[in-house]
N, C-alpha and C positions, 0 to 999 in steps of 0.2 A: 364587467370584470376589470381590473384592475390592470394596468399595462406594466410591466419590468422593465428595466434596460440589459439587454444581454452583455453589457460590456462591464468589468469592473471599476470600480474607484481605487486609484492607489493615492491620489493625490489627496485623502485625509490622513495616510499614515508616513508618506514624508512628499509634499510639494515641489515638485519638477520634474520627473518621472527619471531619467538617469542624468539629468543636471543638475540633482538636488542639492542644494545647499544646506538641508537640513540632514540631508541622509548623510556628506561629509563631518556637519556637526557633530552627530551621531557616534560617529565612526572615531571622531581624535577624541570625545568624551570617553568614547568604550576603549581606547590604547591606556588612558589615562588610569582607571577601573580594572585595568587587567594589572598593572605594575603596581598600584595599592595592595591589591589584591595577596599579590607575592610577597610585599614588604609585612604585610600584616602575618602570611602562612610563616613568613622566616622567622619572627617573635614569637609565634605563639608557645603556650607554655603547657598546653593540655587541658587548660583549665572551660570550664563551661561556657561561665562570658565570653572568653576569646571565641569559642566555639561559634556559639551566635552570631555576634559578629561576620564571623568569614563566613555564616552559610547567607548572610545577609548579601551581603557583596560578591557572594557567587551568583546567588538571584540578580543581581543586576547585571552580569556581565554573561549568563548564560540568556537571557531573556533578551540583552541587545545583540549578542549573535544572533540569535534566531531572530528579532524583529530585521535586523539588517541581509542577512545573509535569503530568509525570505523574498523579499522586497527585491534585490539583486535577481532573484530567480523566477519572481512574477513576471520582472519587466522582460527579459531574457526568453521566458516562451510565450509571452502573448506577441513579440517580435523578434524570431530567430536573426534579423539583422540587424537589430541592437547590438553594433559592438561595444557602446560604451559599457552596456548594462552587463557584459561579460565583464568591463575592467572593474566593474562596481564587486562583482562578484568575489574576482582577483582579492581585492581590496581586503576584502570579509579573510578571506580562506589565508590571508597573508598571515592574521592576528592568532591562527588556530594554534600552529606550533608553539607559540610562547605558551598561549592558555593550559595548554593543553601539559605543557612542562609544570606550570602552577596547579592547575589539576591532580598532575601526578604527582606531585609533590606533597598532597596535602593529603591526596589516598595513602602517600606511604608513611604520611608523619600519623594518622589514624593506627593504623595496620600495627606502628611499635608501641603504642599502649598497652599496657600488659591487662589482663581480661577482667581482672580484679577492677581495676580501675576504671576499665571502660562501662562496668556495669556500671557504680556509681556517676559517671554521665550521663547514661543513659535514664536512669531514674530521674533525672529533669525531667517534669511532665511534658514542655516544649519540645526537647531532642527526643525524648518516647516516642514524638509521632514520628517522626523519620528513621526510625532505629533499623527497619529494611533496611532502608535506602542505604545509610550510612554502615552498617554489616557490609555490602554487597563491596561498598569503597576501601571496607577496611580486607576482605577476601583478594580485592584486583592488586590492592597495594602492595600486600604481601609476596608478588607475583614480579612486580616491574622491576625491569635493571637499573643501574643507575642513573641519576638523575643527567647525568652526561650522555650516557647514550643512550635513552627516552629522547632526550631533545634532536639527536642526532634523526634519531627516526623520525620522530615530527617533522623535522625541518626538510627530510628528504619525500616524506609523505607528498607534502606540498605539492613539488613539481614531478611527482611519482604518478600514485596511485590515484590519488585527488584530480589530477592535472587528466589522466586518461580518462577516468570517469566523465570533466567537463570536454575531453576533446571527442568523446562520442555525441557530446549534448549537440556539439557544431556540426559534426559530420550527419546526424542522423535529423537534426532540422533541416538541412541543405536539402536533403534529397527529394527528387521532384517526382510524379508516374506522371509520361505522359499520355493521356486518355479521351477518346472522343474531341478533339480538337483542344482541349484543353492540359497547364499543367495544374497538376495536382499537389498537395503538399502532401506527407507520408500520412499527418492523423485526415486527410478528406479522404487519402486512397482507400485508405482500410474502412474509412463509415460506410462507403461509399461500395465497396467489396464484400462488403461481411451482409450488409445490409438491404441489397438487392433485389427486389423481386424476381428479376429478369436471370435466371441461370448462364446465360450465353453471358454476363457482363461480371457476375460473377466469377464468368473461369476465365475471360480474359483480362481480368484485369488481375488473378490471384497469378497468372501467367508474366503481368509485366509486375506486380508488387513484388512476388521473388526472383525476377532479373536484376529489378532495381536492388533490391541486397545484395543481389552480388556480384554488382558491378563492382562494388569497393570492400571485394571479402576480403581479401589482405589483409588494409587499414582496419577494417574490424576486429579480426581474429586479433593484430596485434596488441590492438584497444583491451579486448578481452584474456591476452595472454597476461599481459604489463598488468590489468588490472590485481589476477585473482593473484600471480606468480607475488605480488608483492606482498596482497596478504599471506599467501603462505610463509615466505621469508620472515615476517615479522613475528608469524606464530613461533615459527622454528625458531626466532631469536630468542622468545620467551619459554623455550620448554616444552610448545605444547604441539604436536603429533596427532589428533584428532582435531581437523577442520570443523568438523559440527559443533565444538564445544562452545566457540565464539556465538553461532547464533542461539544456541540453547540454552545458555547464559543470557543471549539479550533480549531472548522472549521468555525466559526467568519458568523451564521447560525440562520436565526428564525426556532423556532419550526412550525411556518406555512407554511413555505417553502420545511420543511422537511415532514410537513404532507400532502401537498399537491400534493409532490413528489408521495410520496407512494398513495393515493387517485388515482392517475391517473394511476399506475402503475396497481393495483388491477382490474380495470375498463377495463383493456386489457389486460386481462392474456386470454381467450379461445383462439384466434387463435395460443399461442403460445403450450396451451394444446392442439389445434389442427396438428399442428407441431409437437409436439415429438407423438403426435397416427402414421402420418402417418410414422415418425422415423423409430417408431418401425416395425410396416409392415416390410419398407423397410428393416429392420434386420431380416426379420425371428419373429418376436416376437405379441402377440397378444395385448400386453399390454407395455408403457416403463416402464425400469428399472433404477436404478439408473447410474450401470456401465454402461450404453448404452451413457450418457450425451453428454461423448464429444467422442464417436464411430467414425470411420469416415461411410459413406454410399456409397459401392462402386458396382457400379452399371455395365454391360454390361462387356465389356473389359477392363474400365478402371482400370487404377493399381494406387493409391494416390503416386505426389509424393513425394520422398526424398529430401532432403538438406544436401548436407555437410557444415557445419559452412561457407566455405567459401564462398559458394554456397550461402547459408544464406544473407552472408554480402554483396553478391554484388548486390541481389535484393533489401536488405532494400536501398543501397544508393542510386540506380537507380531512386526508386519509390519515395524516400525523397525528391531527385533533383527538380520532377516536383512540387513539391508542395512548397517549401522552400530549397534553396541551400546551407543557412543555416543550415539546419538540417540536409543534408547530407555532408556536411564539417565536422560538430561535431562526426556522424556516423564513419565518415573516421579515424579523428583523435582518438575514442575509438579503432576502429580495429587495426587499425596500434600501438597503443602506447600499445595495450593487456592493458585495461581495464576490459576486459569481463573472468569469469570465467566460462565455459560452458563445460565442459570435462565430458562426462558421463561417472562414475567413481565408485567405489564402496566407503564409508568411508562420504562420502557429505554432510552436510544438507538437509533437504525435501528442496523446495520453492524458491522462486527469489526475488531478489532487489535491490534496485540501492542504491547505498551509495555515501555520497558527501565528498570529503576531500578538504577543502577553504584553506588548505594553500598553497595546489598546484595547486589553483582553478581546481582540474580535480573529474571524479566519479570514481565508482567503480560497474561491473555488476555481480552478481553472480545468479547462474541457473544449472541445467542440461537439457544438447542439446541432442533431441535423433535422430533431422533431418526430423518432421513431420511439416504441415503447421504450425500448432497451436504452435509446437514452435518457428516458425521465425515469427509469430506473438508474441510472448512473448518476443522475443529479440528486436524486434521493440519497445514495450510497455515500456521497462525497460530503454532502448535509448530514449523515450521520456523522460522521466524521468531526465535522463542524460544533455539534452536539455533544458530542464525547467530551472535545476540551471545553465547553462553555459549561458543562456542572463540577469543573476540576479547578476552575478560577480561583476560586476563596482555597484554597487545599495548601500547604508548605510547598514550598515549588519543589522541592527533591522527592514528592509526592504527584507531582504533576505527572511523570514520564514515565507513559505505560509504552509496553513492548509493541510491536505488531500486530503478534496474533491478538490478540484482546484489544485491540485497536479495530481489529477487521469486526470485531462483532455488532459495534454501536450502528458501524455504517450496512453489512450484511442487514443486520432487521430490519434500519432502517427502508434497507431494496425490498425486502420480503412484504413490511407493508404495503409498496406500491403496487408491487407483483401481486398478491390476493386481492388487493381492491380493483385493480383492473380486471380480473376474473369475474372478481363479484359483480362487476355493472356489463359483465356481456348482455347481448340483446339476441344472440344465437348461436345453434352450437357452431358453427365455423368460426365466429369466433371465439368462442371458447377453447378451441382449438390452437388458434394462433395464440391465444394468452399463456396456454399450458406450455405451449412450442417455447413460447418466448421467459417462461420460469425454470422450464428443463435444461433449455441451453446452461442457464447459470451453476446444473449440476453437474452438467456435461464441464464445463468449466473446471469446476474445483477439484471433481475426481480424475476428469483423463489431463486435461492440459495442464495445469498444475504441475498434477502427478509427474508428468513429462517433465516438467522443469526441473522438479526436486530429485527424478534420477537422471536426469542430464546432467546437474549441476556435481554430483557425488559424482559422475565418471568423470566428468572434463577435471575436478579436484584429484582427484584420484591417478587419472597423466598427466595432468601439472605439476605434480609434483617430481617428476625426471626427465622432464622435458616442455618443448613449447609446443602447440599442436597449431600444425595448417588447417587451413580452411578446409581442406576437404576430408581432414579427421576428422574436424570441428561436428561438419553436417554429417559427419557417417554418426558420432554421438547422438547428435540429433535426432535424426532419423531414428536411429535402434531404440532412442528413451521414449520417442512418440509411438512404436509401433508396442513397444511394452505396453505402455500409458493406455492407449487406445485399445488393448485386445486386439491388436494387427486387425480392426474393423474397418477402416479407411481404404479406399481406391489409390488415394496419393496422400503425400507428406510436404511438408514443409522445411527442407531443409535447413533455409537460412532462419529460421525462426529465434536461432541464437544472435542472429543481426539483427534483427526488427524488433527485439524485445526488449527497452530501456531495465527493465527491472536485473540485467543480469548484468548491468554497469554501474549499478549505484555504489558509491565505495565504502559507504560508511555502516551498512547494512548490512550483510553477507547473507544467502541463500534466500531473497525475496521472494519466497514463493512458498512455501507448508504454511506461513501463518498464515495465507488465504483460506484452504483449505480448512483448516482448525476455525478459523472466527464464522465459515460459512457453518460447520456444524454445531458450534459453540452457541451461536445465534438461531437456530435451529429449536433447540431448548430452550434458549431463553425466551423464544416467539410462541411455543407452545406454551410456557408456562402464562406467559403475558394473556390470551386467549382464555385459560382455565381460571387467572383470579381477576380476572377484570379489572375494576373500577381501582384495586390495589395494588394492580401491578404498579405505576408509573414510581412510588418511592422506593420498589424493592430496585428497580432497574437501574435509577439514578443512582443508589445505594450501591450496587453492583460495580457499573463503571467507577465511581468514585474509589471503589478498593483497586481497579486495576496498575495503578503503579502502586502499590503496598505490599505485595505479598507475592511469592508465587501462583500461578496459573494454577497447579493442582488446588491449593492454598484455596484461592478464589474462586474456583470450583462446588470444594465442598464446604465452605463457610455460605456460600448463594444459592446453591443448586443441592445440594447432598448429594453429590456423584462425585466419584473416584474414577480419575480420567486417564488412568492405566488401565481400566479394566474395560472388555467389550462393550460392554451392555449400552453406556452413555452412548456411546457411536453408532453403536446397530439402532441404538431407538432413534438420533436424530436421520437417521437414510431412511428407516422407515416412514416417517414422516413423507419423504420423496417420494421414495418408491410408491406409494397411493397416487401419488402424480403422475406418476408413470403409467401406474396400470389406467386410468381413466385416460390416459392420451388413447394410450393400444383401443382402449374400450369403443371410445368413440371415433378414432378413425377407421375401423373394422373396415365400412365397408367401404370407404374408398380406395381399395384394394384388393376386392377380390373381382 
């Protein structure tokens, strides 16, 4: 077998890691491209060629933010005490407000062509393929204030909203559990707690991971007031009164579809609260806990097992192979090239993600590997991901940038592969057991915890908006959206869970959490269908992603699937799929419980 390096390479996409002389190069080329850029929007005349042109030169100036502004962010959590690579970051997010003024500038000189006129541009067969995209810029445009105070906002954005988002990145790296003689960083504590065989280490360490949040609620709460408090303010400057519109707009979404998601969700939550009852049983426990979630359940003589990274990597490619060879080509060439940063390590960021850098068309994975399933599912996941933008490459780049939720699908199947192949090659039912445990958790995931986020996130928007909330409002939110979430099934809660959760600081994102949910059942369907035409699935799929920045989600929907994702049935079929999972958990663990 083949050996990996768990560490990644940055030093092929700019050489010196936060000394780089090329990553500076980079960076006064892209000031330079950004001030063209505007000289060119301020002449244009409407006309098509000009047209061209500027989407040319936005391609280059959106593609070196994101190559540069990535790179900053690699170096930053593979070493939370990298200060330079914060000032690299700085650097990035300095150029945004200008762009971002040029940006807006070009969406509103779009927006005053009268529609007569715009068809005839559009009729360029070239500008035809972007004509979404370009619709959506000419909709925002129409929207924005003046070019004065757009920039006003940008520029306060900066050391604002932007600026709290990266001062959680500091705070929430810094923080240590101390455990067993040892300190811990937040992403070993939680591997290390969630992941446990041993219940007794479990709860005392879920005992010092929510002290350690709230040792510094305050500085959080403030983090998270300053954050959302400022998108609100911004909405309000623009008109708009509904906080959800912003994200349903940017995962290109009706409210019906989102509400119909969750409707269906709520309507099949007992057997999963029947699921973690017998969980718990099976732990010893009379009631679940929270650290129990993602427990593993080990039954008889089984022993769960390990992974070494490499170990890791040759089952994701194996199991890729049958499904798409594709997808495990791409797999091969992240391992091979060390795109994957996975070294479990002291000094790390919490959490995982996939980063796209377009100039070298390649990704970037960053994570901590501790060698349990659930993390060679999480490596899979992130690989999906990876995969998504590598069949998007050749596409117009204002076609490149699909929303979230359809973002979470490429990498959900990709988990779902790992997850049934590891089923498949049990050698007994205990483990079988533990495989199922360890597929269920990820429903458990997307219906209750999720769930929790997405009504947490509507009440803390909802008293943000006339006020700032303490910490100890913060967690009584909390709390009440987890016991919704969960069917009040749980023994205890997590209060600070709005501390410990990067995704409800990211600033440029709003409500990180329903496109989880949505891409797990999205992929759900798509995994079925994959399974029913085989050997033709892999061009319907490629085909599939490939539309996801083109069109709306409904759109994409029923052009791939023929489903109509306002109405139940899509959603009930893909839980049933589950629910068989379910019921075979119950089935076979019967009788180790009565």
């Amino acid at each position: 077998m083949t050996e990996y390096r768990d560490v990644w390479d940055l030093e092929s996409i700019f050489a010196g890691g936060s000394s780089s002389t090329a990553f500076q190069a980079r960076l006064e080329k892209l000031q330079v491209e950004i001030k063209e850029l505007a000289a060119k929007i301020t002449t244009w005349q409407a006309d098509v060629a000009g047209l061209k042109e500027i989407l040319t030169m936005m391609t280059k100036v959106d593609q070196g933010l994101e190559q540069l502004s990535a790179f900053a962010e690699a170096l930053s959590s593979a070493d939370v005490t990298d200060s330079q690579a914060l000032q690299l970051d700085s650097q990035v997010m300095a150029l945004i407000p200008e762009y971002s003024q040029v940006n807006k500038e070009f969406q509103r000189s779009l927006a005053q062509i009268p529609a007569t006129e715009w068809g005839d541009i559009l009729a360029d067969p070239e500008l035809s393929k972007v004509a979404f995209v370009l619709g959506e810029y000419r909709r925002d445009g129409a929207n924005f204030l003046s070019a004065t105070e757009e920039n006003i906002i940008a520029q306060l954005k900066l050391d604002g909203q932007t600026a709290w988002s990266r001062h959680y990145d500091v705070l929430s790296g810094n923080l240590k559990v101390n455990y067993g003689g040892k300190e811990l960083s937040a992403g070993q504590a939680f591997n290390l707690m969630m992941s446990s065989k041993d219940k007794e280490v479990r709860d005392q360490l879920f005992e010092k991971w929510e002290a350690a949040w709230g040792q510094d609620e305050q500085l959080y709460a403030d983090t998270l007031n300053h954050i959302d408090g400022a998108r609100l303010t911004d909405q309000k400057l623009h008109g708009v009164t509904d906080y959800l519109k912003e994200p349903r707009e940017y995962n290109r979404l009706k409210q019906a579809t989102l509400d119909q998601m969750w409707a269906v969700v709520a309507q099949n939550k007992q057997p999963f609260v029947e699921y973690l009852k017998r969980k718990a049983q099976l732990l010893g426990r009379q009631k679940p806990v929270w650290q129990d979630q993602e427990a593993p359940v080990i039954l008889g003589d089984f022993e769960a097992k390990h992974y070494t990274f490499s170990q890791a990597a040759d089952f994701i490619m194996t199991n890729f192979q049958k499904f798409s060879p594709k997808m495990a080509a791409l797999a091969k060439e992240a391992f091979e090239g060390q795109w994957i940063e996975a070294q479990d390590r002291p000094g790390k960021r919490a959490g995982g993600y996939c980063s796209s850098f377009p100039e070298n068309k390649e990704s970037r994975i960053f994570m901590t590997f501790g060698g349990s399933v659930n993390e060679v599912a999480t490596l899979a996941h992130e690989l999906g991901h990876a995969f998504h933008s590598s069949v998007m490459w050749d596409l117009p780049h204002l076609n490149q940038a699909y929303a979230m939720n359809v973002a979470e699908t490429a990498s959900t199947f990709a988990e779902q592969v790992v997850n049934d192949a590891a089923i498949a090659s049990v050698t007994s039912k205990e483990e079988k057991i533990n495989l199922l445990d360890q597929k269920l958790q990820g429903a458990v995931a997307m219906f209750f915890n999720i769930h929790a986020r997405y009504i947490f996130e509507r009440s803390f928007y909802e008293a943000r908006q006339t006020k700032t909330l303490s910490p100890a409002e913060i967690s009584e939110l909390m709390v009440k959206a987890q016991k919704e979430a969960f069917a009040d099934s749980l023994a205890n809660w997590h209060p600070h869970f709005w501390a410990a959760k990067l995704h409800f600081y990211i600033d440029d994102v709003p409500f990180y959490n329903f496109p989880y949910t949505f891409g797990y059942l999205f992929s759900q369907g798509i995994y079925a269908r994959a399974k029913e035409v085989g050997g033709n699935f892999e061009d319907q799929y490629i085909a599939l992603l490939r539309d996801t920045g083109a069109m709306t989600t409904e759109e994409l929907a029923q052009k791939h699937l023929g489903v109509d994702l306002t109405q139940a049935d899509f959603w009930q079929a893909g839980i049933d799929t589950i629910l068989e999972d379910v019921k075979e958990f119950m089935s076979l663990t019967e009788e180790y419980v009565k």
